[in-house]
N, C-alpha and C positions, 0 to 999 in steps of 0.2 A: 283308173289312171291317176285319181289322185293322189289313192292308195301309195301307188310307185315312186310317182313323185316325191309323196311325203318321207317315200325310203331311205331316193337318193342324198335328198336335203341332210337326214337323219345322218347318215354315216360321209357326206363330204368333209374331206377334210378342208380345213381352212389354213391357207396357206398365209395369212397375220399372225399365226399362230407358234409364238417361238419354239424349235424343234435344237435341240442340242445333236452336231456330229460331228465326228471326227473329222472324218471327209470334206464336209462340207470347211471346217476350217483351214484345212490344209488347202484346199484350193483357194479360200481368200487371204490365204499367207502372205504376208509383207516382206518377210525373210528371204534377203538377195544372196543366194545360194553362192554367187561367185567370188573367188577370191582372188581377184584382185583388185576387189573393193577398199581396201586395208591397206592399198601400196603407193597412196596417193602422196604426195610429199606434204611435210606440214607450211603451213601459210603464214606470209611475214604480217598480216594483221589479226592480233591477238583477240578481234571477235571472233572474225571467222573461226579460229579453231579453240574457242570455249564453249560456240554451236554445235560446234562436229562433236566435240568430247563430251557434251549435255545429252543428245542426241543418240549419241554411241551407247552410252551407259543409263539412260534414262535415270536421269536424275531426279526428274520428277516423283519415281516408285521405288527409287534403287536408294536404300536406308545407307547401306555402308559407303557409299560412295563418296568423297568427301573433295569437293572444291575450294580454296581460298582463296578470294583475290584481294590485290593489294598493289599499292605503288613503290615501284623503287627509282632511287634518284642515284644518278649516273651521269654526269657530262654537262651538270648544274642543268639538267633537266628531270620531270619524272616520265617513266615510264610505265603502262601499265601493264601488270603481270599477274600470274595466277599458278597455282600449284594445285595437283591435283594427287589422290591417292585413294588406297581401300584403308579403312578402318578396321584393324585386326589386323593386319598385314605387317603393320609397319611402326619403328617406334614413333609414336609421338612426339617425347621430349628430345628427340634428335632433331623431329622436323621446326619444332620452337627454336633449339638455342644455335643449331647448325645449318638453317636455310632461313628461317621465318626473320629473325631475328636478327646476322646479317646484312639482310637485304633489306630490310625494312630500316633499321636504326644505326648503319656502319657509312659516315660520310668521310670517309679516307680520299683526297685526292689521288689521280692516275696520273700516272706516271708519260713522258711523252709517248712511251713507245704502247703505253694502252689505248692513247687516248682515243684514238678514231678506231677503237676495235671492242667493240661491246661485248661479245659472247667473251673474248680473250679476257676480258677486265673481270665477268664475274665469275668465272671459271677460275682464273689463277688469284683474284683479290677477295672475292663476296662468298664464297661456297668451302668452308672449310672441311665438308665432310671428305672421306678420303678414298671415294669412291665416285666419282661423279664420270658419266661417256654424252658425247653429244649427237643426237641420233633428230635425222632428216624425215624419216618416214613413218606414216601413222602406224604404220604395222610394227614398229620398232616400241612407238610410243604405246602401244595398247597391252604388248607382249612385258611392257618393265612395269606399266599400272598393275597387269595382271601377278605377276606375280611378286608383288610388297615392293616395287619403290616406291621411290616421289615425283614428278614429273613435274619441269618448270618450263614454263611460257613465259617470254617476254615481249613486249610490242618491238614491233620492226625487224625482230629475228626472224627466217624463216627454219628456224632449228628449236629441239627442246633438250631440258639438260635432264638428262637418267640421274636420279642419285639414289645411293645403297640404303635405304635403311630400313632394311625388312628386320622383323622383330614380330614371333608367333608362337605361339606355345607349341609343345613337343615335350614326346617321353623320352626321358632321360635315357642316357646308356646302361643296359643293365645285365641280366647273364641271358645266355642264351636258353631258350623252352624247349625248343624237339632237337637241338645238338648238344645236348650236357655232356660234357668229359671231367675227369676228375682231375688229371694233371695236367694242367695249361691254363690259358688266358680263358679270362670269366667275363668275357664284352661281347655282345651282339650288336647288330645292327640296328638302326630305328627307324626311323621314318623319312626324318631329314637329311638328304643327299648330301646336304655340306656336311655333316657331321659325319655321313657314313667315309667320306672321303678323304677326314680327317684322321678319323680311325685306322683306314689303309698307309696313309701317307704317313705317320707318326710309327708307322712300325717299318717303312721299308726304308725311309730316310733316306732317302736319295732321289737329287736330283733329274733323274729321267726318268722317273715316274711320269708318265702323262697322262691327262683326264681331260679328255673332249665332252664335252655337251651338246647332242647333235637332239632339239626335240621330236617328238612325235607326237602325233595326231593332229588333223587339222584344226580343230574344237580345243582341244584340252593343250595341246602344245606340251606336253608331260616331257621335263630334261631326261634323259637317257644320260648316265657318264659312264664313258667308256676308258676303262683301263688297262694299261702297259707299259712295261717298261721300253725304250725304246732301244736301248740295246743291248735286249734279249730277242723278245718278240719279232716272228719270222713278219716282215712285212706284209707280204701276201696275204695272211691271216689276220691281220690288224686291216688292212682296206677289205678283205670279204666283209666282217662284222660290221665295220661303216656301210659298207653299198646296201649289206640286207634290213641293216636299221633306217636306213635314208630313205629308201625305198617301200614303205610301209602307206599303202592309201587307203588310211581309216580316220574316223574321227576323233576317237580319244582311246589314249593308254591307261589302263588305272591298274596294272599289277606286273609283276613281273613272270606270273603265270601265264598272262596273255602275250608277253613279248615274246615267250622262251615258244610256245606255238606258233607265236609269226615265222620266228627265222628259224626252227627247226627246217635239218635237209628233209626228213618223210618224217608225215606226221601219222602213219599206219602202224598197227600191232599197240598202240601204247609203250613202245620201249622209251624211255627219258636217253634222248643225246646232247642233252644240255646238264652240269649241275647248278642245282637251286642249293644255294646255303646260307647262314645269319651268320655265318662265325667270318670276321674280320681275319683270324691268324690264316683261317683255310682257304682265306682268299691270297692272302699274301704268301703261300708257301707257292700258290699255281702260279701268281704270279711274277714271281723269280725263278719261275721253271719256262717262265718265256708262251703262258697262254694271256687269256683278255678276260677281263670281267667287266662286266655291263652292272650297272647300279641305276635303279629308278626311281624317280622321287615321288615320296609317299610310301614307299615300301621297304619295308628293313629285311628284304633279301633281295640277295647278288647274285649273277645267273654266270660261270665261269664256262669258257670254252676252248678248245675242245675237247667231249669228255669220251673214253673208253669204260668197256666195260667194270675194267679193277677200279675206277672210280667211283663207285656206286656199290663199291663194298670197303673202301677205305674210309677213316675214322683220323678227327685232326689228332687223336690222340697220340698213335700211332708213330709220330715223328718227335713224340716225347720218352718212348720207352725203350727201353733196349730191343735189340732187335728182336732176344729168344722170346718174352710177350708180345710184340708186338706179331712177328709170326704164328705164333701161336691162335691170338684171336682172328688174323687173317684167314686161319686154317679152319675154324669156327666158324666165320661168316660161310666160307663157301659150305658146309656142311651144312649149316642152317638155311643156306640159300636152295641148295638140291632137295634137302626134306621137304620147305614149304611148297616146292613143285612138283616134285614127284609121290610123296611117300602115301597122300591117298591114293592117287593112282594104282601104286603097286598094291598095293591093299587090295583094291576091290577086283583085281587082277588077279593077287593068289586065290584069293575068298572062292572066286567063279570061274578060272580054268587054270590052277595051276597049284590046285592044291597039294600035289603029290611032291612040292619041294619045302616044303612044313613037316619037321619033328610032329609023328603020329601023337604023341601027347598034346602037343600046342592043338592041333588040328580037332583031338577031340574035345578040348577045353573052348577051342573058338563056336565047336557045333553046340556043345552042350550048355553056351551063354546065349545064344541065336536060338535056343529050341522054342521060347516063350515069345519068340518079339515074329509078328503077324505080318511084317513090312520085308519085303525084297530091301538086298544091303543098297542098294543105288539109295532107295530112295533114304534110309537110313543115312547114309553121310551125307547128301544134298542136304535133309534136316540139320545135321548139326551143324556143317558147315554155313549153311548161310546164316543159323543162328548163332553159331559164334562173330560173323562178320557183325549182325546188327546186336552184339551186345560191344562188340570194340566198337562200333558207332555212337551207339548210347554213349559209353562211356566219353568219347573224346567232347561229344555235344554239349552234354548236361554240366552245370557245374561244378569244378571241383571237388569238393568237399564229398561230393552226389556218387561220383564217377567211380572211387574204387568200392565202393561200396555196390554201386549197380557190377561191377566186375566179378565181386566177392559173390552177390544174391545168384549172377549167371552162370557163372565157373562152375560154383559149387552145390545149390540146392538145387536149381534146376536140373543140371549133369545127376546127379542122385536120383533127382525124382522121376528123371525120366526112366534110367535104369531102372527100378524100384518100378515104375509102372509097364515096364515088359516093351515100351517104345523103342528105344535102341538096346544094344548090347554092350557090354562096359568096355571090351575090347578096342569097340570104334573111339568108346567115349577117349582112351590114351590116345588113339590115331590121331584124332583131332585137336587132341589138348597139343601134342607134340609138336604138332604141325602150325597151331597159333603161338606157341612161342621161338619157335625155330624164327618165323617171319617178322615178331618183335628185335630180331636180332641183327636184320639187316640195317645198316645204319640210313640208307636214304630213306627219306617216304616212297618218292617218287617208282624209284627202282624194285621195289618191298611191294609196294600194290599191281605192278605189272606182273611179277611173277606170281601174285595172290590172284588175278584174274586168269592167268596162263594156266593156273591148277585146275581150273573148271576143266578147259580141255583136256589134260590128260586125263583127267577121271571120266570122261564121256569116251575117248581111246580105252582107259583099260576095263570099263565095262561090257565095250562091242567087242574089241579083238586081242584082250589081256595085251601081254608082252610084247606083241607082234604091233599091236598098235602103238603102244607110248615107243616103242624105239623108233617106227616110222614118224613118228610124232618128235621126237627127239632131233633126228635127224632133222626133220626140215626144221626145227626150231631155231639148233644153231645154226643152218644153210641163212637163214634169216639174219641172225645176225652178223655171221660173217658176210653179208652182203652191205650192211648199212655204212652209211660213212655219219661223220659229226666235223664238219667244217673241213671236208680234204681229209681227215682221219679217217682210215680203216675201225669199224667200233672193238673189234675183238685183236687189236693191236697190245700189244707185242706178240700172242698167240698165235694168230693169224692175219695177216701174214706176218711172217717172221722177220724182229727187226734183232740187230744186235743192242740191247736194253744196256748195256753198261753200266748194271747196275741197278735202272731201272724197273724192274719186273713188279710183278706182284708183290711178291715176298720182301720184306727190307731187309738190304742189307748192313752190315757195321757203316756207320756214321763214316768213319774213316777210308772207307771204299767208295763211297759217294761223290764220283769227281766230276762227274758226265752229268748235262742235263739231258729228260728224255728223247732221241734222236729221233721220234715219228713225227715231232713238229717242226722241226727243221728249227730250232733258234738260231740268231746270231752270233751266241757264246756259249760255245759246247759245254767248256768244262767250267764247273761249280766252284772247285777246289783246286789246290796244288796236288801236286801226285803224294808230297808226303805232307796231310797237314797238322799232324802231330807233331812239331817241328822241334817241341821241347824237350820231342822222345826219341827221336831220329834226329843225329846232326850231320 
């Protein structure tokens, strides 16, 4: 008995005994979940809300948070006040010589018509900066702290004054990485939404440009700017983009990868019916064509809508080159786009039922490379294939300097050495190689990796049923996409359904023919141009 005893003693646990969990803190969480905790109005005695705002921010732990209080004299009395901001957010020397310094050392008499009007006297006499809003609500006041103003309390107000003077490091404007063209504008996007929106605004020059700030996330409150011209832009399509952005119940936005999957119409198969782009001009060509671009802050790419298929093989270059180049690489992309999806398929389709439409020379040169290699072709182009995917991974991961070189060591010794050790047949090795740069060629990412995962399919179709499979496979592919829309757009518009493109279409036509905008989005201003706008050459 004592034996037992002395067991249970031995392994009781003791519950004095501090035990770290997860759980266990989420249950004794302090964290008031509701929101509208934050919508309280601010308070006309400047303790109470130096408490709230102490409290709010823990300023006891919180290093960047930065309070001043100080007196100011107004109405041969003082008043006591305080400003409050983040550190790094915001310029400094702005808050010294345009709020601090003001209000603290500027004894200017008021005038009759200020005199019994305080907030009026420092707003239009004491605050030079040239951005100043007067906002009632904490939720007003925590959204302007948070994102770089300054925030000023004075006793007896029940109001606090926003002033502008956010001031934070940011990369400069520079070219664009994954959209380089050779003839055009050499500017991408960055980080910072006022600049991206300066960049659009500076090239469209015009007045009905609009840019709403609608934010997202509960948490992160992340600006969204949404742009359109206003009379272009079909209305209906400018309020869907607002409702599905408004409409968003998450806690924070941090990319524009995550928004373009909120408000896609189906997010199945991986097809992109949003485009994602850095180039400023490619925003502004959609956007005098009467679509919307959405801009997110923090991110130096703009999500444009709504997009069709010929969207995601067009190049801003394109509207720089005469037409006979520019159609020309048009004609290339789709080539490039059919090989990266089909051309292993049909390969390993002829390979295993359909060899009898193969020139009897090719046929014996194909058996007589395949005599040494031990492996069924399936599994032979799965090899290469996936191993060219994870050498284009390497290479995008690793750093540059790294990258063409890990390109060059995979491309080439590897591809050799396999051949050379009887693993694959050199035959495949062109299939593949052809087929990874064909897919280099398409200009989206986005659109370039759907049809790079869509190729696995057909190659598992033309291994089971050759021919028979990839055209049933074909078929429902585009049954597929002629079913999707992208904000009220049909996706394989102008194609199908049939609109009349005026010009429009895939293919560019002379500059000069260009008079119509595209008529599947219904703009408010049909035509671009005049009928003759060569006007110097036509009188």
């Amino acid at each position: 008995m004592e034996i037992k005893n002395y067991i249970k003693n031995l392994f009781k646990s003791n519950k004095n005994i501090y035990n770290f969990s997860i759980l266990n803190d989420k249950e004794n969480s302090n964290i008031n979940p509701d929101p509208k905790e934050n919508k309280s109005n601010v308070f006309t005695n400047i303790n109470e809300n130096l408490e709230f705002l102490k409290s709010k921010y823990n300023t006891l732990i919180n290093s960047d948070v930065v309070i001043r209080e100080f007196n100011m004299s107004a109405n041969n009395q003082e008043y006591k006040s305080f400003i409050i901001y983040i550190d790094g957010l915001v310029d400094t020397i702005s808050i010294n010589d345009f709020v601090l310094k003001p209000l603290m050392l500027r004894k200017k008499q008021q005038n009759s018509v200020l005199q019994n009007n305080l907030a009026l006297y420092v707003e239009n006499c004491l605050l030079p900066q040239n951005s100043v809003k007067k906002v009632t609500e904490f939720e007003d006041v925590l959204s302007g702290i948070n994102s770089g103003d300054c925030l000023l309390f004075i006793d007896t107000l029940g109001l606090a004054f926003d002033i502008d003077v956010k001031s934070f490091k940011q990369r400069s404007v520079s070219s664009p990485e994954n959209e380089s063209i050779i003839k055009g504008p050499q500017e991408a996007f960055v980080e910072g939404i006022r600049t991206n929106t300066s960049l659009i605004r500076r090239v469209v020059n015009n007045e009905n440009l609009i840019i709403e700030n609608i934010p997202v996330g509960k948490i992160s409150k992340t600006k969204c700017g949404i742009c359109y011209m206003q009379n272009i832009a079909n209305g209906d399509l400018v309020a869907e983009v607002k409702y599905r952005i408004s409409n968003l119940g998450i806690d924070s936005l941090l990319s524009t990868g995550q928004l373009e999957q909120l408000i896609e119409d189906d997010g199945g198969f991986g097809i992109p019916k949003v485009i994602s782009t850095e180039r400023p001009d490619k925003c502004t060509k959609y956007l005098l064509q009467g679509r919307v671009v959405v801009l997110v802050s923090g991110n130096p790419y703009a999500l444009i809508m709504p997009a069709t298929i010929e969207d995601f093989l067009f190049s801003p270059e394109d509207t720089n080159l005469i037409p006979l180049f520019a159609n020309f690489l048009r004609g290339i992309r789709i080539l490039a786009a059919i090989i990266t999806l089909l051309l292993p398929g049909i390969y390993i389709s002829i390979t295993s039922f359909h060899q009898e439409i193969l020139p009897t020379e090719l046929l014996f040169s194909i058996l007589a490379a395949r005599e040494n290699v031990p492996f069924p072709i399936i599994f032979e182009l799965l090899l290469m294939e996936f191993s060219f995917e994870l050498i284009r991974e390497a290479g995008l991961r690793v750093p540059s300097p790294i990258g063409a070189t890990i390109g060059i060591v995979g491309a080439l010794i590897l591809g050799d050495a396999a051949v050379n050790a009887g693993i694959v047949s050199p035959i495949l090795i062109i299939v593949v190689a052809i087929t990874g740069i064909a897919s280099f060629a398409i200009p989206d990412f986005s659109f370039g990796f759907h049809i790079r995962i869509f190729r696995f399919l057909f190659i598992a179709l033309g291994v089971t049923t050759g021919f028979l499979g990839i055209g049933v496979g074909l078929f429902v592919y585009i049954a597929i996409l002629s079913s999707l829309k992208s904000f009220g757009v049909p996706y394989t518009t102008p194609i199908a359904p049939t609109f009349n493109t005026k010009g429009n279409g895939y293919f560019v036509p002379p500059i000069w023919k260009q008079e119509y905008r595209a008529s599947f989005i219904s703009p408010k201003k049909e035509k671009a141009q005049d009928n003759i706008s060569m006007k110097w050459k036509y009188k």
